[in-house]
C-alpha positions as CSV (number, residue, x, y, z in Angstrom):
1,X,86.4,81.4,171.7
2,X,84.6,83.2,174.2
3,X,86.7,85.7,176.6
4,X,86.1,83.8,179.6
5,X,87.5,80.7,177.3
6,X,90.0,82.6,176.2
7,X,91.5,83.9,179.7
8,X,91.1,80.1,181.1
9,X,93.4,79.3,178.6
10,X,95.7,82.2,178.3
11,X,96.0,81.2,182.8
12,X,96.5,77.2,181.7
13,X,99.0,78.0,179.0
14,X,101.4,80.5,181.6
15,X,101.2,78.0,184.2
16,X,102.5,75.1,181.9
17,X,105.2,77.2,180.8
18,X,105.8,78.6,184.3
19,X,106.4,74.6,185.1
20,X,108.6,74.2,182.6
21,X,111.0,77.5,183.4
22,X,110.8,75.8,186.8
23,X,111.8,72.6,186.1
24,X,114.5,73.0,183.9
25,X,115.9,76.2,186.3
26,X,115.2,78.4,183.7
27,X,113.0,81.3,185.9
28,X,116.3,83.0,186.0
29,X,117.6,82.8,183.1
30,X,118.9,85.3,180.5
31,X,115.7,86.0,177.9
32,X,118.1,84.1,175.0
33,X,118.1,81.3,176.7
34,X,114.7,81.2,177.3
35,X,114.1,81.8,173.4
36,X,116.3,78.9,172.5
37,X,114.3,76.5,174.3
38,X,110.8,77.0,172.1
39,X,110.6,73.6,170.7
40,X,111.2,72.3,174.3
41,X,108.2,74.4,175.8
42,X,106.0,73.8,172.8
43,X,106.4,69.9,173.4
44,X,105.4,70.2,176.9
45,X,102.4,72.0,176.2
46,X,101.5,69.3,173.5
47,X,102.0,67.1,176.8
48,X,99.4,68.9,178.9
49,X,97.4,69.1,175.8
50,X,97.2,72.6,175.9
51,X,97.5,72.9,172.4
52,X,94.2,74.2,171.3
53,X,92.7,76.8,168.9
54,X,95.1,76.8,166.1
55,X,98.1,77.3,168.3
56,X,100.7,76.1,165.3
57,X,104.6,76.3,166.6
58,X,104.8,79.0,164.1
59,X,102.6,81.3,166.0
60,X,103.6,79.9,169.0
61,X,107.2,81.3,167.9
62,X,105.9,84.4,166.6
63,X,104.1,85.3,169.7
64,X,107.3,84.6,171.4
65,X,109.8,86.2,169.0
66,X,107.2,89.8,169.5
67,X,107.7,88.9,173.7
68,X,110.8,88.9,173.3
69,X,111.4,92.0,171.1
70,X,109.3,94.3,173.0
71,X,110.9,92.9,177.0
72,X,114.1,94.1,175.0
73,X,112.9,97.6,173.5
74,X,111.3,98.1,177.1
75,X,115.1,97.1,179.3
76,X,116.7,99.2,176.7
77,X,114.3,102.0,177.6
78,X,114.6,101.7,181.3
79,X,110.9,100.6,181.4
């Protein structure tokens, strides 16, 4: 993947989920919540066929679980 590819679909994979946070009124919501709809947000990029380059729901997971951990490490940090 080239880095232009790569950005284009980095930008059409945030906007996807974006619309999803958005229309389940998640944009607010505590991080856990967030986390515990995965499956959910992994179905609706399947939907948009954003699903591309290997993008398994186990990496899909992991690259959330590692989100997740550092937006905690950097609240408890006052970052």
């Amino acid at each position: 993947m080239t880095p232009e590819q790569k950005a284009e679909y980095k930008k059409e994979v945030k906007e996807a989920l974006d619309e999803f946070l958005k229309n389940n009124s998640l944009t607010d919501a505590d991080p856990q919540v967030i986390m515990s709809h995965l499956p959910n947000m992994y179905r609706h990029l399947e939907d948009k066929n954003l699903i591309k380059y290997g993008l398994t729901f186990q990496l899909f997971n992991r690259f959330a679980q590692e989100s997740f951990v550092y937006s905690q490490m950097m609240g408890g940090f006052g970052l």
